[in-house]
C-alpha positions in Angstrom: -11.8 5.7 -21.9 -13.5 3.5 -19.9 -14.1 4.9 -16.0 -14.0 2.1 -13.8 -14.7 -1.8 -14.3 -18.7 -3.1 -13.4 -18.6 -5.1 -9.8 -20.1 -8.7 -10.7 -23.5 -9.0 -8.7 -22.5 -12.7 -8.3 -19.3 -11.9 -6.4 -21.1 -9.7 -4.2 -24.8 -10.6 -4.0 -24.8 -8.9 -1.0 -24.8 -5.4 -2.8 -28.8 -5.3 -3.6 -29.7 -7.0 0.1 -27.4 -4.3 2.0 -28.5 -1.3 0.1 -32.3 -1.7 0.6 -31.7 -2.9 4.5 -30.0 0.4 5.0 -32.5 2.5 3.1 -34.9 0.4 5.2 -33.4 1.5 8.1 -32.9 4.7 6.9 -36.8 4.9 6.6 -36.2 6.2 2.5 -38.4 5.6 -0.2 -36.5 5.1 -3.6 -37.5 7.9 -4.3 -36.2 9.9 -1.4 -33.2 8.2 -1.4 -32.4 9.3 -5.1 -32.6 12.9 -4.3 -29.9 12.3 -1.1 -27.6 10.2 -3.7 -27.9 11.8 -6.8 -28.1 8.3 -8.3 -31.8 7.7 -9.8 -34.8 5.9 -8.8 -34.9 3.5 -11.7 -30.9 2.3 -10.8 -31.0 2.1 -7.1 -34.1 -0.1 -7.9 -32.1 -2.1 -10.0 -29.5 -2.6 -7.8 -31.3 -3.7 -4.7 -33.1 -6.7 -7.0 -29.8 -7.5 -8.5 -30.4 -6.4 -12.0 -27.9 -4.1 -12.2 -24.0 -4.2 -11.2 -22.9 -0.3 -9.7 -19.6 1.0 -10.5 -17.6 2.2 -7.2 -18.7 5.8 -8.1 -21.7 5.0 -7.8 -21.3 2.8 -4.8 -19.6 6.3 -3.4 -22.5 8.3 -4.3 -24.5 6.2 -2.3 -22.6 5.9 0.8 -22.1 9.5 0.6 -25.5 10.7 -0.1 -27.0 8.2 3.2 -24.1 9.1 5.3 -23.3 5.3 5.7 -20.0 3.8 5.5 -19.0 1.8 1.7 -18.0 -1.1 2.9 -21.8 -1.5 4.5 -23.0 -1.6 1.1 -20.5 -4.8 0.2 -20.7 -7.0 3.5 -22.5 -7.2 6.7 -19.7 -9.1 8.4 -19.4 -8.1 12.2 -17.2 -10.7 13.4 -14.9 -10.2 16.9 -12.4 -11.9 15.5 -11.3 -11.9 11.3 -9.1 -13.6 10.1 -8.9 -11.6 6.7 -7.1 -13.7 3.3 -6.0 -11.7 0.7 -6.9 -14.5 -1.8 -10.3 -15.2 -0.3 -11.7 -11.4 -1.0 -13.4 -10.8 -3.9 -11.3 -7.6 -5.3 -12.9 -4.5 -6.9 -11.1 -3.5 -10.3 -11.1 -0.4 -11.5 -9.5 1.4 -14.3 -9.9 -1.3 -16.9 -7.9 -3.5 -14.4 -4.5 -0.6 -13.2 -6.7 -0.4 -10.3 -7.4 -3.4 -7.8 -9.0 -3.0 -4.3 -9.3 -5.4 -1.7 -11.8 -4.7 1.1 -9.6 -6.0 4.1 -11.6 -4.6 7.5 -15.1 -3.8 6.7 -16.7 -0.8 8.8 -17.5 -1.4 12.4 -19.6 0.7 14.5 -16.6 0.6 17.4 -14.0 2.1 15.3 -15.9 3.7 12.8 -13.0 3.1 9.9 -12.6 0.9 6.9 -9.5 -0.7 5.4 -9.0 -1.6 1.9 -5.3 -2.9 0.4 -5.2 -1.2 -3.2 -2.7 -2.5 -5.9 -1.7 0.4 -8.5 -0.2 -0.7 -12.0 2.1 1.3 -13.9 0.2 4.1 -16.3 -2.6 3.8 -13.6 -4.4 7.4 -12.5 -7.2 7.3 -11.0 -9.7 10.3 -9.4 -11.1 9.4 -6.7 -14.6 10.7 -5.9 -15.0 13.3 -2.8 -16.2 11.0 0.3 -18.2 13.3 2.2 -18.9 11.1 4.8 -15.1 10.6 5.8 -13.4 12.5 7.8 -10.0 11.2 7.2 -7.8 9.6 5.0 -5.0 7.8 5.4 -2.0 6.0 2.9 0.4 3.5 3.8 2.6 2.7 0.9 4.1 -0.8 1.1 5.6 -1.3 -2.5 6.7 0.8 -4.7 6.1 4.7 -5.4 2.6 6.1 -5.2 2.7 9.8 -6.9 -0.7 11.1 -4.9 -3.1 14.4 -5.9 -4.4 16.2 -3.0 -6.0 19.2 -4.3 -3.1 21.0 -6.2 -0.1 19.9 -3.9 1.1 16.3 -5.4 3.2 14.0 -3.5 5.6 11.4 -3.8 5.0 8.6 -1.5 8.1 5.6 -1.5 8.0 2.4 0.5 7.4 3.1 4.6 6.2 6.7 3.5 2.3 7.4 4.8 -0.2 10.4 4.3 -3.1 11.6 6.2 -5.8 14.0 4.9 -9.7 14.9 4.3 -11.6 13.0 2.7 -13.8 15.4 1.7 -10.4 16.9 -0.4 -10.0 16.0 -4.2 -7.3 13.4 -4.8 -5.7 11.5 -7.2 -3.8 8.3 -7.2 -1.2 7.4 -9.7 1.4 4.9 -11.0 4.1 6.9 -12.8 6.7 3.9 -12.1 6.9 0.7 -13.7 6.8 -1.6 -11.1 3.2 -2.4 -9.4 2.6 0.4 -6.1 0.6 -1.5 -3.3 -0.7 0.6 -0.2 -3.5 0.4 2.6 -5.9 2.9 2.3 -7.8 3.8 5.5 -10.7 5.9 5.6 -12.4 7.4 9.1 -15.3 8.0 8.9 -17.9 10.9 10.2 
């Protein structure tokens, strides 16, 4: 089974430019940053010209390993005001398609948090890699039922129900239904 769908590079140019301004920044060598990221020389190089399209476990690998927030590696937009169109954002599909993530709020600095709107089809489980960089976790379910995997406790999360926890804890999402589960996902970061 196929783990997660391939971003498209010309959806989000802005993938290769953001990843070696934050190593940059970050004052890492390739190499060095391969060794915090567990992600190897040869593919972080690839990704920062453009030659290669990172899957969002290995985006998460890398946001973990420099302790910088994901959305940081998609955008760089650091607006007062946004205005934020569900149509206009390039989604992130995962799961051969069960699984589709819209970046709404990308990380700011103020409020250190980022907000993504995720769409759940029926038969959809995904595992969601360990973010050790966030602190918390939270789910706001707006349609449908979202069964949810925090370490061995599961839950059942309806319409108006929410859930808060660490996002350094294993989890799972999953679609048992057969109607479509949509719900915000907001992550705190450390």
């Amino acid at each position: 089974k196929k783990r997660g769908d391939l971003f498209m590079m010309s959806q989000l140019p802005k993938v290769g430019q953001n990843l070696r301004r934050l190593r940059n920044s970050l004052g890492l060598s390739l190499d060095e940053a391969s060794k915090l990221t567990g992600v190897s020389k040869a593919m972080l190089g690839q990704i920062e010209r453009g030659e290669s399209s990172p899957t969002i476990s290995t985006l998460w690998k890398i946001s973990s390993g420099l302790k910088v927030n994901f959305i940081s590696l998609l955008d760089d937009n650091r607006n007062q005001l946004v205005l934020v169109k569900k149509d206009e954002i390039h989604p992130i599909k995962e799961e051969n398609g069960k699984m589709i993530i819209y970046p709404i709020f990308p990380f700011d600095s103020k409020n250190g948090i980022d907000v993504f709107l995720v769409e759940l089809y029926p038969d959809c489980s995904h595992v969601s890699a360990i973010h050790k960089n966030v602190l918390e976790e939270m789910i706001l379910v707006s349609e449908g039922t979202l069964t949810i995997q925090v370490e061995q406790e599961v839950y059942e999360l309806n319409k108006g129900d929410s859930l808060k926890f660490g996002g350094g804890l294993n989890h799972i999402y999953m679609n048992k239904g057969n109607e479509k589960v949509l719900f915000h996902n907001i992550e705190i970061y450390k």
